[in-house]
C-alpha positions in Angstrom: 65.0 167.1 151.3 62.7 166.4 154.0 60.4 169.4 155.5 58.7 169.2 159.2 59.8 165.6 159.1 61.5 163.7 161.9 65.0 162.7 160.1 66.0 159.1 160.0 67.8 158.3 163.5 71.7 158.6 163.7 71.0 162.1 161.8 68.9 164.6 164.2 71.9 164.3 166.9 75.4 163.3 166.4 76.5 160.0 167.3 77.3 158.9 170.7 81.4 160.0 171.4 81.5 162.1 168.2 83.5 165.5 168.5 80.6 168.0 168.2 81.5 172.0 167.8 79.6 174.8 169.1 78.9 178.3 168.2 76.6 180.8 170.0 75.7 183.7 167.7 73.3 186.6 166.7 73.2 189.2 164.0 76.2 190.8 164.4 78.4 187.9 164.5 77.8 186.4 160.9 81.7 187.1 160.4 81.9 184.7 162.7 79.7 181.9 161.5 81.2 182.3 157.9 84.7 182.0 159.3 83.6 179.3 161.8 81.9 177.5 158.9 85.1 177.4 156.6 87.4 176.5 159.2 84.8 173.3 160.2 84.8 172.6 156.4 88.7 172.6 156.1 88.9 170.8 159.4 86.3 167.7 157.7 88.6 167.7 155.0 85.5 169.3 152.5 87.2 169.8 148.8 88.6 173.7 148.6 86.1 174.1 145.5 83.2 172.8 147.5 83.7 175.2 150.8 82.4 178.5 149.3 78.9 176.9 148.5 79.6 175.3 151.9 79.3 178.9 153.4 77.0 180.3 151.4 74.7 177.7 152.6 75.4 178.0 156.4 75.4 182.0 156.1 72.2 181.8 154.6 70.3 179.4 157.2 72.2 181.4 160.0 71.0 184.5 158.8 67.4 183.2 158.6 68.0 182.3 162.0 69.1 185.5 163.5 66.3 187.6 161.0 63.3 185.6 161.6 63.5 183.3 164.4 65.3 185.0 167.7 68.1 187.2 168.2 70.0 184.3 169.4 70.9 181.5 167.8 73.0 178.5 168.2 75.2 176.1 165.4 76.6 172.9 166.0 78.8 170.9 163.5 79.7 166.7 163.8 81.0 164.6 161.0 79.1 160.9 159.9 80.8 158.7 158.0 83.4 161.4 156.1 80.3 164.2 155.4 79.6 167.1 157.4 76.8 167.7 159.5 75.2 170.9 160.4 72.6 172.3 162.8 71.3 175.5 162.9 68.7 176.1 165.7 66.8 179.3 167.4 64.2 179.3 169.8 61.8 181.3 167.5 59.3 179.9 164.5 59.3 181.2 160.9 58.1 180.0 157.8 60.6 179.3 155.3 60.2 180.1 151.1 59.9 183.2 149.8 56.4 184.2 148.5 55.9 184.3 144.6 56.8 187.2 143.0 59.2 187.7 146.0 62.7 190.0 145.5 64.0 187.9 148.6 63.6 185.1 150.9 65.7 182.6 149.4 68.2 181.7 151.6 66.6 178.5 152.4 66.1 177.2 148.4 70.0 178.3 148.3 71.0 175.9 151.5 68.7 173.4 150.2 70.6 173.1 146.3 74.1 173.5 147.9 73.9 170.6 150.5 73.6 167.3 149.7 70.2 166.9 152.5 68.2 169.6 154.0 65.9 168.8 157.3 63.5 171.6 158.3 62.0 171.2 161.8 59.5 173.8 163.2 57.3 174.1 166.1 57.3 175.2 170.0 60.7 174.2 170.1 61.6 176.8 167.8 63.5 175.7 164.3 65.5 174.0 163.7 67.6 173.5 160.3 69.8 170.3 159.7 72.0 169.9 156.9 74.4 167.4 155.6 77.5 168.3 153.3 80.1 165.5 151.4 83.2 165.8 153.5 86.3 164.4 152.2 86.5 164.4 148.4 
């Protein structure tokens, strides 16, 4: 896992000609990213046992997106070398990790035990999350 560090290049953006996927979403359209999410993971060729933690994952970065970044957020998904990539950005800047002794807040821990790499970026840009999942089993 690598927090507020530039990722190795080939991995911030996908690579030049590869299929990329698009979703625009806010809070009331995490049906959407779940179902989005599973059908990229079927589509990738992601091991049925492995899509679950798959979504759990991307719910729960999506959700930190929509809850304390902006009210608009944006995913993209692209496949390197057989594992799936995805990106999770919004325009706003929270801090991730719940606080000790927190009820809540988790969502990023979860993401970052269910994927196989986890980049945090944030700053004026807003933040951005980046995380890589074992495609084809």
């Amino acid at each position: 896992m690598n927090e507020d560090v530039e990722p190795q290049s080939g991995y911030t953006s996908p690579p030049p000609g590869a299929p990329v996927k698009r979703l625009r979403f806010r809070l009331p359209d995490l049906p959407e990213v779940r179902q989005f999410a599973e059908d990229e993971a079927r589509g990738a060729g992601m091991p049925e046992e492995a899509i679950g933690d798959f979504v759990i994952a991307v719910n729960e970065v999506a959700t930190n997106a929509v809850t304390h970044g902006d009210e608009q957020a944006y995913l993209r998904t692209w496949v390197v070398n057989g594992d799936l990539i995805v990106e999770v950005h919004d325009e706003g800047a929270w801090k991730p990790g719940p606080m000790p002794g927190a009820v809540g807040g988790m969502g990023l821990w979860v993401a970052r035990l269910l994927s196989s790499d986890l980049t945090l970026r944030v700053g004026s840009g807003g933040s951005t999350v980046i995380m890589r999942f074992p495609g084809k089993g």
